[in-house]
C-alpha positions in Angstrom: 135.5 193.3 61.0 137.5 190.2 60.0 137.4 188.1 57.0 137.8 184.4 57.1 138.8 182.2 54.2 140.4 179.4 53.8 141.7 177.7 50.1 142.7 173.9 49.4 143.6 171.5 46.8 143.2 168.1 47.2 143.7 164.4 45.2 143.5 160.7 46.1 144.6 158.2 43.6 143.7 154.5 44.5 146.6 152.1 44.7 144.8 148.5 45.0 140.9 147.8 45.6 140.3 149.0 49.1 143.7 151.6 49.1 144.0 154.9 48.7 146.4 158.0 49.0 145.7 161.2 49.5 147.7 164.5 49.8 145.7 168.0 50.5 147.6 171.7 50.6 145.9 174.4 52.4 146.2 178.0 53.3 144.0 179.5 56.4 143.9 183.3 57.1 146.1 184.1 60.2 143.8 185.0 63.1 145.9 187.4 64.2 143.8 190.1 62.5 147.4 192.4 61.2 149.6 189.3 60.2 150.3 188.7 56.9 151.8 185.2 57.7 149.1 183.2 56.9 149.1 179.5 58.2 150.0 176.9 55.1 150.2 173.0 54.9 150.9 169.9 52.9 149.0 166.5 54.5 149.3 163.4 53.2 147.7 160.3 54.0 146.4 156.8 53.2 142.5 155.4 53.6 141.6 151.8 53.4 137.8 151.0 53.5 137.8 147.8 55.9 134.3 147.4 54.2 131.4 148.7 52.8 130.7 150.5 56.1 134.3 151.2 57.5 136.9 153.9 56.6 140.4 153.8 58.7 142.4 156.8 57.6 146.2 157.8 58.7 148.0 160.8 57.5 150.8 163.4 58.5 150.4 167.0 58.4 153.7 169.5 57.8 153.5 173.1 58.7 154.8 175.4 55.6 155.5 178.4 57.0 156.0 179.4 60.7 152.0 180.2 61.3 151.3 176.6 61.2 152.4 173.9 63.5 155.5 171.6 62.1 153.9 168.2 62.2 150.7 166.7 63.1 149.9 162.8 63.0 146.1 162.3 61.9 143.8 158.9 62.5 140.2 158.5 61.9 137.8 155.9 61.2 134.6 156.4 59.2 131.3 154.8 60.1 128.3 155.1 57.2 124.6 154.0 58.0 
């Protein structure tokens, strides 16, 4: 049997009213079931609330060891009811 885990740390600090950045490293456990090269990251990103109901988010994602892929670009938008 396999085990899965996965461990982050994250923080956001808020620039000006609607402005924030964030940065977030992980670790993942490698599916390969015998590797010991487990995939780690470091994202960081921005999120501006357009309004009370509206989230756009941007960020980059780097690949720290060879498990995890070099660099990912990351959008989003939020949508609360």
């Amino acid at each position: 049997m396999k085990d899965i885990w996965h461990a982050y740390i994250a923080a956001e600090i808020k620039v000006i009213q609607n402005l924030k950045l964030l940065a977030n490293v992980g670790i993942t456990r490698n599916p390969v079931y015998l590797s010991d090269n487990h995939p780690v990251f470091f994202l960081g990103g921005a999120s501006y609330d357009l309004s009370e109901k509206i989230t756009l988010d941007a960020g980059v994602k780097y690949g720290l060891t060879a498990t995890e892929t070099d660099w990912t670009a990351l959008t989003g938008i939020t949508f609360r009811f």
